[in-house]
N, C-alpha and C positions, 0 to 999 in steps of 0.2 A: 633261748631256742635258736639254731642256727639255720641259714637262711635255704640250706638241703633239705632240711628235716619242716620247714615251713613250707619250702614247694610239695616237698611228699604231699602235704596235708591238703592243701589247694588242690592236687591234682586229685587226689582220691575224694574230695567234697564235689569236685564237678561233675567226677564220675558217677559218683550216687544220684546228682540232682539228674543225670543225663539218664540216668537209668531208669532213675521213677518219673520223670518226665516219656520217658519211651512207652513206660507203663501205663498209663495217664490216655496218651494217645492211642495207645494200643485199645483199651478197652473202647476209646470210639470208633475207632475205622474197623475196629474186629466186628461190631453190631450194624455198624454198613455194610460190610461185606459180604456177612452174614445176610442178609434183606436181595442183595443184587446179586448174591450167587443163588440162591432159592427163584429168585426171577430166571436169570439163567437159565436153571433145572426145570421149569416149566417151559421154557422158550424152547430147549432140546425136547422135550417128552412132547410138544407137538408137534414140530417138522418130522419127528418120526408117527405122529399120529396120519398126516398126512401121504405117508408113504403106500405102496400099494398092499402092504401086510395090513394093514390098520383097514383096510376095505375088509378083510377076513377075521378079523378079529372083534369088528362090528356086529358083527352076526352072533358072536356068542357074549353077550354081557357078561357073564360070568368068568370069561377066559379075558376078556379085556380090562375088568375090572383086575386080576389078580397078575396080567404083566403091566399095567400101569402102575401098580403099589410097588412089582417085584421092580421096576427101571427106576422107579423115584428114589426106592431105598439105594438101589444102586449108586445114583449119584450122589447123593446125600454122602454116601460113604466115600466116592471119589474125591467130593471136596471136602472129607475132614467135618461134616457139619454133625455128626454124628457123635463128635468128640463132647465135652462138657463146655459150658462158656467159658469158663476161666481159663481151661486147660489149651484154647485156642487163645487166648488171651497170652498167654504166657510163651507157649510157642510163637504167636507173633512177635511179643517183646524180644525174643532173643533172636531169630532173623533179623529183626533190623539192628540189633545190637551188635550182632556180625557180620552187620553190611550184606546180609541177605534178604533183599525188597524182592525176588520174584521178576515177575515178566507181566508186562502190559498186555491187557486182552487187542488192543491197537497198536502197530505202529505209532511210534514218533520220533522223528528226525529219522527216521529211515529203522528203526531199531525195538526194539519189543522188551530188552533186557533194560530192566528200573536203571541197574546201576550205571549201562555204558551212556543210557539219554541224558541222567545225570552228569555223568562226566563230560557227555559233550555239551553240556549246558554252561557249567560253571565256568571254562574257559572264555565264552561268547559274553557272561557276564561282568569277567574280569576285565574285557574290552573295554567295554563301554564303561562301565560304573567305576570302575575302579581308577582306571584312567583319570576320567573327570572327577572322580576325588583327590587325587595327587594334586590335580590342578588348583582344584577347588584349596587345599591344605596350603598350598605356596604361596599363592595371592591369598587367600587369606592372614595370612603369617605376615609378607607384605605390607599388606595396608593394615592390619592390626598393630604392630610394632610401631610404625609411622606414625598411626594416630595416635597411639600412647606418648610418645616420643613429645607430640607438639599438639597435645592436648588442653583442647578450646578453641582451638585454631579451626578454618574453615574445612581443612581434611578431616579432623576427628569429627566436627559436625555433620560434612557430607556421608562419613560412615556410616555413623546413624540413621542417617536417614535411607540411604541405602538399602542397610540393614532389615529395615521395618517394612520397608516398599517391598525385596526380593523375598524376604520370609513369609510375607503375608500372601504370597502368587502363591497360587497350586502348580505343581510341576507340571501337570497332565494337562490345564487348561494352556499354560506359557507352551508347552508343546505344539498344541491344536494351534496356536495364532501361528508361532514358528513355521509351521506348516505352508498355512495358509497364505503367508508375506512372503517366506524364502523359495518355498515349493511350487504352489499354484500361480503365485503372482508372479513374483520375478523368476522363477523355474532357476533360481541358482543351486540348489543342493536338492537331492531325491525325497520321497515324502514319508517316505520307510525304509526295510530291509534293512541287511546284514549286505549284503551285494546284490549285484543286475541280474537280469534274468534274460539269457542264459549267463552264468558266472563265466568272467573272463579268465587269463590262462594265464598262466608263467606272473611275472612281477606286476603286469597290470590287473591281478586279483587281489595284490595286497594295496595297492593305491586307492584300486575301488571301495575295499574297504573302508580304507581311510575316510575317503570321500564322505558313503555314509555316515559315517562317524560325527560327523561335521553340527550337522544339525542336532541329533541328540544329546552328544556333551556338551556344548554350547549353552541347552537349555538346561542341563543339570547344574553347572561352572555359575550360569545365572543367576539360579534360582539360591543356591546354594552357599557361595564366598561371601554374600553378605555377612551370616550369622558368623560363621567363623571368622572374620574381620573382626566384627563386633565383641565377638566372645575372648578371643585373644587381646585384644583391647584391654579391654576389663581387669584382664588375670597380669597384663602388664603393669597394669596404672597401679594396682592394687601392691603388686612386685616392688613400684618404686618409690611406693610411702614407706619401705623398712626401715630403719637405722642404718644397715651394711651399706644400703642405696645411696643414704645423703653421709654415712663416714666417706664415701668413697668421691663423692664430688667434693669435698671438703676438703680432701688430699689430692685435689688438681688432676685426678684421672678421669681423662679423655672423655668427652662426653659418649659419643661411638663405641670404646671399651664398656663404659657404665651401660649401658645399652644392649649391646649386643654379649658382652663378657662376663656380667653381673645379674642384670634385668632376666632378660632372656635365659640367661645357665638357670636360676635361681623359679623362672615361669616353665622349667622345661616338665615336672611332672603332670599338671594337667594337661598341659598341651600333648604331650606322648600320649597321654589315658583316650584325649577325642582322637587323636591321629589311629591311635589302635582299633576303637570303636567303628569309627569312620571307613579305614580300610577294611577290616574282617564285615563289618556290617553293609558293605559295598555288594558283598558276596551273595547276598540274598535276590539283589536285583530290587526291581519296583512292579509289581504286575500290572498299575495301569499306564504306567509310564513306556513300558516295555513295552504293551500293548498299543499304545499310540506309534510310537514308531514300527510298531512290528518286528522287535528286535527278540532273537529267538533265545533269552537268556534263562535265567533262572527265575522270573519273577510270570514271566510267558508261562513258561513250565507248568508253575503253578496254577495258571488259569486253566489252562488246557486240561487239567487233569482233575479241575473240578469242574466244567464243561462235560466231558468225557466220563464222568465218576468212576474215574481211575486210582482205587484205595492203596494201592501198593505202590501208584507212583506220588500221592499227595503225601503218604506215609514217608517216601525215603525221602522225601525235598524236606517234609517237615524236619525231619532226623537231622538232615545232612544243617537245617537254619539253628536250630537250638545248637546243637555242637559247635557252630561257627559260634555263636555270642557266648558259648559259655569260653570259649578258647579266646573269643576275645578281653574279656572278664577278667581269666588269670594273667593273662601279658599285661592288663594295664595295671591289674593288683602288684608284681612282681616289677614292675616298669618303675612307679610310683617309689614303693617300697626301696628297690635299689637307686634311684635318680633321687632322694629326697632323704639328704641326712638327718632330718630333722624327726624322721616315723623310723622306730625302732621295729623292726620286722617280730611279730611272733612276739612281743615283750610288751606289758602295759606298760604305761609311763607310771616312775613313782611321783609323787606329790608333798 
């Protein structure tokens, strides 16, 4: 099977799992919806009770009884609830399948339309998280390598240990201290935000960004280089027990080359698979992390909008998260597949 006709198939499996995953969700947010838009249609059919017709229409029960039925069916039929469940179900799946999530009953970010709050979310998350993942991937690669390199030695020890200390912190609690030492105490960096208030103008809004920045990637870069240190480690050490590893010190090549030209080319598929993971799954954001600094990304979003029980916006974040990891899925599938001569793409191995 050739490696075209392997992607087709990848691409067409993700798309079905994206689809009955759509589906899946759909039948739950459709039976929310369905509950809070009936709330709705009562909350309307009383502010009009209260109106000065509804004084006259008191007077004849019989005539109030039959325009309350006539305005309930009325809406009923305006939002669609009159349709069958399924058949809202299924309409919902294909709106979101074509990127049509609808319009927030609120404001947010200034904006009512699902998809442009989304769009101006995912950028703000790319900031922060994504950022401090790059970082988080280089030092970890760093001192992972290193420690493999002179393994047993006091570096590959302190890794570990490292490792266990910053993996075992909650991000959200290393936050709150962060806060509390850098922000309240010494007043060196802000305790939240995306920027000041009021935002400043011209080049000192992109600094001030920066600025806040400071503090949040800081605590992600923390919490986070450990494991990847550690992890890449591991996939080295294990790299340079091969044969090809010790033919190759045996023939007097360079320990550096062996290292960085053999070890490392030879470590590059898993390590591409977490670096794919890591960056596409950066995208999603963290909602209490987010929410500690107040940082208005994608993971905020998400709280806000079940806060708010906002179905159409929980709907497209959920959409827009499963799409990222299934995308991240096939790049590390095809990543792997191509960087690893050893996995025959599409082909069992004979025996």
């Amino acid at each position: 099977m050739g490696y075209g006709r392997y992607l087709a198939i990848r691409l067409l499996n993700a798309l079905l799992v994206l689809a009955l995953v759509t589906l899946l969700v759909s039948v739950l947010f459709t039976k929310v919806a369905e509950e809070d838009l009936k709330s709705s249609i009562q909350e309307q059919i009383n502010m009009k009770l209260r109106a000065e017709l509804m004084k006259q229409l008191s007077a004849d029960p019989e005539r109030f009884q039959q325009w309350y039925q006539n305005e309930y069916n009325r809406l009923i039929r305006a939002y669609g609830l009159d349709k069958p469940f399924w058949v809202r179900v299924l309409e919902r799946t294909k709106d979101t399948l074509t990127l049509n999530f609808g319009n927030t009953k609120t404001p947010i970010f200034g904006e009512t339309n699902v998809k442009k709050i989304i769009a101006a979310a995912i950028p703000r998350t790319v900031l922060l998280f994504t950022t401090a993942q790059i970082i988080v991937i280089l030092i970890g690669l760093l001192l992972g390598v290193k420690a493999a390199q002179v393994a047993g030695s006091a570096l590959d020890r302190a890794v570990s240990i490292i490792a266990m200390l910053t993996s075992s912190i909650p991000m959200w609690w290393f936050g709150m201290i962060a806060i509390l030492i850098f922000s309240f105490k010494l007043g060196w960096f802000p305790s939240g935000g995306m920027t000041s208030t009021p935002p400043k103008e011209g080049f000192a809004y992109y600094t001030d960004i920066l600025y806040h920045m400071v503090l949040p990637v800081g605590t992600i870069v923390f919490v986070l280089f450990g494991g990847w240190a550690w992890t890449t480690r591991n996939i080295m050490i294990g790299t340079m027990q091969e044969d090809f590893i010790m033919a190759a010190r045996a023939k007097g090549v360079p320990e550096r080359k062996v290292i960085y030209g053999h070890a490392l080319r030879a470590s590059a598929p898993p390590i591409i698979t977490m670096t794919i993971f890591s960056l596409l799954g950066s995208l999603g954001g963290a909602i209490i992390t987010e929410g500690v600094f107040s940082w208005p990304g994608m993971g905020r979003l998400y709280w806000t909008a079940l806060q708010q029980n906002e179905t159409r916006l929980l709907m497209g974040v959920t959409f827009v998260t499963v799409a990222l990891y299934l995308i991240s899925m096939i790049l590390a599938d095809l990543a792997y597949g191509y960087l690893d001569p050893r996995v025959k793409v599409g082909a069992s191995q004979q025996t």
